[in-house]
Structure formats: C-alpha cells, structure tokens
N, C-alpha and C positions, 0 to 999 in steps of 0.2 A: 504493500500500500504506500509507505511512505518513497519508492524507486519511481508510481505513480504521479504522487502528491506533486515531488519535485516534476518531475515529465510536463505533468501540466500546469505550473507554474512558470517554465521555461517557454512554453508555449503561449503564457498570457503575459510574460513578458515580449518577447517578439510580435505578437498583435497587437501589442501596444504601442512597439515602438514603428513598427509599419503603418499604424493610423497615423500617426505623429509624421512619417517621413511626406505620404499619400496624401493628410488634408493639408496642409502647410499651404497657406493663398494667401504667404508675406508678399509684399510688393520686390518685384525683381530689380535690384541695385546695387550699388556699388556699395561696401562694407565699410562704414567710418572708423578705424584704426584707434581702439582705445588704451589709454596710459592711466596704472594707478595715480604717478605720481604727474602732480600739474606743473606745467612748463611754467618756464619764468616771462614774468608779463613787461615790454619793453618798456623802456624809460620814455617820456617826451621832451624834445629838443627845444631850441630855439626855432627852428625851422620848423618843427612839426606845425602843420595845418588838421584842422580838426572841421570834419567834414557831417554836418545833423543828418540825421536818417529821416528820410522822410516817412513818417510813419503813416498817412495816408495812401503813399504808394509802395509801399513795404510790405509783408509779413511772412509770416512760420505757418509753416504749413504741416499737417501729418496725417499720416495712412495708418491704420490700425488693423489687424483680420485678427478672422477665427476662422475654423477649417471653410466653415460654408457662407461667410460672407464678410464683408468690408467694410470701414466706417472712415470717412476722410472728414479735415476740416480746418480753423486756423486757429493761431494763439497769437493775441496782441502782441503789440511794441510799443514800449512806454518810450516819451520824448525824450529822456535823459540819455538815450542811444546814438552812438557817432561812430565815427572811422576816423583813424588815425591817418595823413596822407603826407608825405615826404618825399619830395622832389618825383610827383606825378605817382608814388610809388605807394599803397599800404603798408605801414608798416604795424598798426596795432586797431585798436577799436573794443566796444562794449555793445553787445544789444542786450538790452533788459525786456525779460520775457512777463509778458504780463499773465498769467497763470489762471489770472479771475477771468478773464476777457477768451474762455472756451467757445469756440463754435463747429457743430457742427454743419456739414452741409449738405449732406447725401441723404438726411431725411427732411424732406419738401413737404410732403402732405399730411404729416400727423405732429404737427404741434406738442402735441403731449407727449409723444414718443421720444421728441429731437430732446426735448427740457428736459427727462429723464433719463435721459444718456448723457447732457450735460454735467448734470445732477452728482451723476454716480463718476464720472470723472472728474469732477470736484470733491469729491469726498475721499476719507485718510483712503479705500480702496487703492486710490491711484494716483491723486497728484495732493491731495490736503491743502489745500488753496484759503482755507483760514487759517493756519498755521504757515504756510510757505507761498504768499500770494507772488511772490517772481521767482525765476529763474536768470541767471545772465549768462552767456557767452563771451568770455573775455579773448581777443585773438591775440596772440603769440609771434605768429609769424605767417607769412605770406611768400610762397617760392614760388618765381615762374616755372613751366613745366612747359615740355615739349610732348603733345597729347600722343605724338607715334610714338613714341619710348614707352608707355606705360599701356597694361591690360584694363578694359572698362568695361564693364558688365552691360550691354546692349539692354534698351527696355524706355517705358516710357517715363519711370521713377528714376532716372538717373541722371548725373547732371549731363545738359548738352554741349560740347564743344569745351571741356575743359581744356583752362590757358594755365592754375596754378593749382596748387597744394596750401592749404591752411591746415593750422594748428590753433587751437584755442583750448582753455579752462572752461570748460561747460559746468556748471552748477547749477543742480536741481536738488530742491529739499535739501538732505544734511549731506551730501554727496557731492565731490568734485573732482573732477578727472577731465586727463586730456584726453582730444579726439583730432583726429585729422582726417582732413576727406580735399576731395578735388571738387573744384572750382570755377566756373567761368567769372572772368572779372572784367571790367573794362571802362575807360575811361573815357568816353566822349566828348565833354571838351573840359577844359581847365579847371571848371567849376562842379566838375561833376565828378558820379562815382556808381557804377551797376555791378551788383555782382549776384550772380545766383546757384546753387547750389542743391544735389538732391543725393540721399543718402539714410542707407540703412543702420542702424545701430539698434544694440539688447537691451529693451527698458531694465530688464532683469540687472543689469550693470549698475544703474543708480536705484535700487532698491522699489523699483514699481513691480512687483511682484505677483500682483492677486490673480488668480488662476493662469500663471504661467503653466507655458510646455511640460510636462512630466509624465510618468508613467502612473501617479497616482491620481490622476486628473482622468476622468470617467469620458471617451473617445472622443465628441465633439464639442464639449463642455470646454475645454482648454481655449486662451487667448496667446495669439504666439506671441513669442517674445521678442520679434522682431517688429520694430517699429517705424516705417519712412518719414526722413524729416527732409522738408524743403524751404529754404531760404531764398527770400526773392527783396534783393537788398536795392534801395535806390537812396543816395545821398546826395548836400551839398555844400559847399566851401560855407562855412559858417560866417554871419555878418559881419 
C-alpha cells in the first residue's frame, strides 16, 4: 500500500506541475533581470538638467493572468516624477508610483465587477495601498545598446525597437531590488525626453504573493506569478 501511496502521489505531483506548465497565459516578454542588492543611485551635477514627466501623457501599465484569463490596466504617476538628463544623455530619474490610483480596463460592462477587482488589488492581498500608497522606480543607469547584439523575446508585450539597457531600484511595499530590462529611449528635440519600455518580472520577488504558482494551489485557482509591466514615459526640460 504504502509503494502505492507514494506511486500516486508522484503522479499528483506531475499533474500538477503539467497544469502549471499547460495553463500558464503570462504575457510573452522579455525577463527584467533582478538584483537583491540595489544599485547605487547617481549623484546630480552642475550640469545635470532635470526633465518633469508628464504625467498626463505618461503611465505604468500591467498585465496580470491566470490559467484561463487576463486582467490589464494602469497605475498612476505622481508629479514629483523626472528624468535626470546630461549632455542630451539620461543619466538618472524617479517615477513615483501612485498605488491608490488602480485601474483596470478590460472590464467595460460591469461596473461592479471592475471596482471589485480594484478593490481586492488594493487590499494587504496584493499591493496594501493604505499602508504602502506608492511605489518608486529610482534609475541607476542608462547604456546605449546595439538591439542586433542582444536576444529579444518577439511578442506584443515586449519593448519595440530597443536603443538601451536601464537599471533602477524598484521599491514596492517593504521590498527593494534592482531590475534591469531594455528600452526604447529617445530624444526629439532639446526639450524633450520618450522612453518606453515592456517587461516581465515575479510579483513573487517583492512579496505579492496570494495565490501564487505552486503545487498546493488547486489547478486553475493559481494567479501566475508573472506579471507585464509597461512604461510609457514622456518628459520635459523643466522651467
């Protein structure tokens, strides 16, 4: 009995982890590169120009699944957001993530439905947003990149036409680690600044954890733990 027990135990391990590999309808992206420890954040110069985000034509964006469906939507940006810019070049910046300011957008026709899934992504569940009302992204560093030297993950979640590599301190909740991911950046004219960005990363990494991926998580009940984030940056030369 018990040569049994195990037999079929090894077996509801393995169908577990085949439903797990099978439903998985994370958004297909590029993997943002994460560091325990957080990079050091550049000093500002004399020269440093400090460039406002426009937060009306700015935001974060993000993709959420479970095996059998998807949930997209954005997360504000508070004004005290800028880009560091030195001689035409990025060299640092802050977005402050406004946390209270959830929206989703893929639910259109039920009102009750959309504010309930707001709801629950404000709560300790998964982001605790009276306790932790921002997040910020601090950048680090900004390298040009030459996009035929490096592999990109094809897809509609992915960033298009990257020109660079950043590095920043992400902090969310009591959690802060570096990430780096690729880039389009670009600078239009003097006074300006575009940069946008798309990219996979493991809520699981800064402790948003509620019904993560596992084997003890009952087969389509699980939320993956992979999460798409999209930044779509517009700045400018501050007055």
């Amino acid at each position: 009995m018990k040569r049994i027990s195990l037999f079929a135990s090894l077996i509801l391990l393995v169908s577990s982890l085949s439903i797990l590999s099978s439903c998985n309808n994370a958004p297909k992206s590029q993997e943002a590169k994460v560091a325990d420890t957080v990079a050091v954040v550049p000093e500002e110069t004399q020269t440093t120009k400090d460039f406002v985000i426009d937060t009306s034509a700015s935001q974060v964006a993000w993709i959420g699944a479970a095996p059998s469906s998807q949930h997209n939507g954005t997360l504000g940006i508070l004004p005290d957001s800028k880009l560091m810019v030195e001689s035409g070049i990025i060299t640092g910046g802050v977005i402050t993530i406004d946390m209270t300011d959830i929206k989703v957008l893929d639910i259109k026709d039920n009102p009750e439905k959309n504010q309930k899934l707001v709801n629950h992504l404000k709560n300790k569940d998964f982001f605790a947003v009276e306790t932790y009302p921002t997040s910020t992204f601090t950048i680090t560093s900004v390298e040009a990149i030459d996009a035929s030297t490096i592999e990109i993950e094809e897809g509609e979640h992915t960033t298009e036409n990257p020109t660079h590599k950043i590095t920043g301190n992400l902090k969310m909740m009591d959690v802060e680690k570096a990430i780096t991911f690729y880039a389009n950046v670009a600078i239009p004219s003097e006074g300006e600044v575009k940069a946008s960005a798309k990219f996979n990363i493991d809520r699981t990494e800064f402790n948003v954890s509620h019904m993560a991926e596992g084997v003890d998580v009952v087969k389509d009940k699980f939320i993956n733990n992979t999460v798409n984030i999209g930044f779509d940056i517009s700045a400018k030369a501050a007055l």
